[in-house]
C-alpha positions as CSV (number, residue, x, y, z in Angstrom):
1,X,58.1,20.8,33.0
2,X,54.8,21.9,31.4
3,X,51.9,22.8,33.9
4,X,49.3,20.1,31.9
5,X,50.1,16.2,32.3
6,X,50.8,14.2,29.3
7,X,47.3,12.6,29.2
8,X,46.2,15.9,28.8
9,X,47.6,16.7,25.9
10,X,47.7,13.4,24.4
11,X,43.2,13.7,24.2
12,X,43.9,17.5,22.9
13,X,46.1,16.0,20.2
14,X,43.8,13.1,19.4
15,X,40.7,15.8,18.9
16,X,42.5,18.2,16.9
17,X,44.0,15.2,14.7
18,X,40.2,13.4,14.4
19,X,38.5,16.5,13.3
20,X,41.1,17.2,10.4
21,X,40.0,13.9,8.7
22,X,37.7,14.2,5.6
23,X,34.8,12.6,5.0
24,X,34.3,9.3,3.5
25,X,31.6,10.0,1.6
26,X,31.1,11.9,-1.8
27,X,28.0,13.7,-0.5
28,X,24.7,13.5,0.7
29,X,23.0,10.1,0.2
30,X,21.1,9.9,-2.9
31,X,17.4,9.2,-2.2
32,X,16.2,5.6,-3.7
33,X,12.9,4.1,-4.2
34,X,11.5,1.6,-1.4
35,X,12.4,-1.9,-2.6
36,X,10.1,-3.7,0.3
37,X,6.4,-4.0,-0.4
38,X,4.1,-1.5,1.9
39,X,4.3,-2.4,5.7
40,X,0.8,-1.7,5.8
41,X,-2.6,-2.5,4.3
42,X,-3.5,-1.3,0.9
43,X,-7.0,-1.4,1.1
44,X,-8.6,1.4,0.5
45,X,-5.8,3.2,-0.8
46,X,-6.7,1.9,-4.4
47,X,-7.1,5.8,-5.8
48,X,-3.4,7.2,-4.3
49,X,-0.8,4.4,-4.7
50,X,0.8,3.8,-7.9
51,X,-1.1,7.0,-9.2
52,X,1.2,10.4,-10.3
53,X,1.0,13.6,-8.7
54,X,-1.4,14.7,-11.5
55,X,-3.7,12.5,-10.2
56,X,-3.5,13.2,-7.0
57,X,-4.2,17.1,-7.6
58,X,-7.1,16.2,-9.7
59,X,-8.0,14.0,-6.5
60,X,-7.3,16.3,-3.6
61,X,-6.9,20.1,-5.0
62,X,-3.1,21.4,-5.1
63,X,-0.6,20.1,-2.5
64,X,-0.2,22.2,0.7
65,X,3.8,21.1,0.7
66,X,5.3,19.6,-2.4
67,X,9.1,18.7,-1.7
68,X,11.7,17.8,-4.9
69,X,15.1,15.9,-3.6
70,X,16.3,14.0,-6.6
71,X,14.5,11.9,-8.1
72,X,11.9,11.8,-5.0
73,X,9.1,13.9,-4.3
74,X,6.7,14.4,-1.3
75,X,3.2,16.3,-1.9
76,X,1.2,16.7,1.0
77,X,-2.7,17.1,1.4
78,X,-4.3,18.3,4.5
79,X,-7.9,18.9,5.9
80,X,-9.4,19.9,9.2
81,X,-9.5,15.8,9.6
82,X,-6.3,14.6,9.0
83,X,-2.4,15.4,6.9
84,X,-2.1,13.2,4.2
85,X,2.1,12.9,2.6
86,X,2.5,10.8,-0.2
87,X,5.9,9.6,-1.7
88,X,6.6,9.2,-5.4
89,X,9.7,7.9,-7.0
90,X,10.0,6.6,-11.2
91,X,8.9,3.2,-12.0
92,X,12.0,0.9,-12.7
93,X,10.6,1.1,-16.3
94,X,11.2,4.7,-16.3
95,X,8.1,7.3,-17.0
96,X,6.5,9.9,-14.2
97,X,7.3,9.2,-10.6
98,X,4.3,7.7,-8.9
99,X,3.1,6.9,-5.2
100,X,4.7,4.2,-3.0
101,X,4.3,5.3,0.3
102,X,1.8,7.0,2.0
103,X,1.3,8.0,5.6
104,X,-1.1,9.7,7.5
105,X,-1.8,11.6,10.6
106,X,-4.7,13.7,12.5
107,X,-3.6,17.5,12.2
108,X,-2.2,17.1,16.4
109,X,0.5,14.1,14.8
110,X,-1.6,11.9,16.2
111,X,-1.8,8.3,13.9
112,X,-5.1,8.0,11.9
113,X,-5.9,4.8,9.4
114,X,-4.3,6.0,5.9
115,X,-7.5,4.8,4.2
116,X,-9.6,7.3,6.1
117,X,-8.1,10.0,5.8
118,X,-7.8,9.5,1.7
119,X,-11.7,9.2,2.2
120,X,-11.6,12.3,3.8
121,X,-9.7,14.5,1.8
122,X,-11.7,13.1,-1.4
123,X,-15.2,14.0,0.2
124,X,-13.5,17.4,1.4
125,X,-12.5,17.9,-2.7
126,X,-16.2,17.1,-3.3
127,X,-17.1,19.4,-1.2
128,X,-15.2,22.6,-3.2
């Protein structure tokens, strides 16, 4: 008789047998271009969304974190005032990727309104 009851076993058997199954998937995700409008209010955002990254260097100054996965990229502004990440993905017409998203936050994580913070780091650009 062995020393460890059957239900024992049975949950050892059961975990060795779950972890030998292969994954369903071919891979990591594939990153995709937001197919719902904004979930915020454009206004004031006029000079980042829709524009390319060119722009927005010629905007801002270079990116402080620019991020490739795919097709997506991710440049990110920053000031004393506020972090600005921006999210561009290729028109369904094809060409250069250009914003669709933007988000912003005070330099603590805190929210701050998007619009700001675009004034922001275009009077800081100004500034140089």
């Amino acid at each position: 008789m062995s020393r460890f009851p059957f239900p024992v076993a049975g949950a050892a058997l059961t975990l060795f047998v779950a972890g030998c199954v292969a994954p369903t998937s071919g891979g990591p995700p594939r990153p995709q271009a937001p197919t719902a409008p904004p979930s915020f209010n454009p206004a004031g955002l006029q000079s980042v969304l829709g524009h390319t990254a060119k722009a927005l260097e010629k905007a801002f100054g270079a990116p402080d974190l620019d991020i490739r996965e795919g097709s997506a990229r991710k440049l990110q502004f920053s000031s004393a005032v506020c972090v600005l990440d921006t999210y561009l993905y290729p028109p369904a017409r094809g060409g250069d990727p250009i914003v669709t998203y933007i988000d912003a936050r005070l330099p603590d994580g805190r929210d701050i309104d998007r619009a700001s913070c675009v004034a922001a780091l275009e009077k800081r650009r100004e500034k140089r």
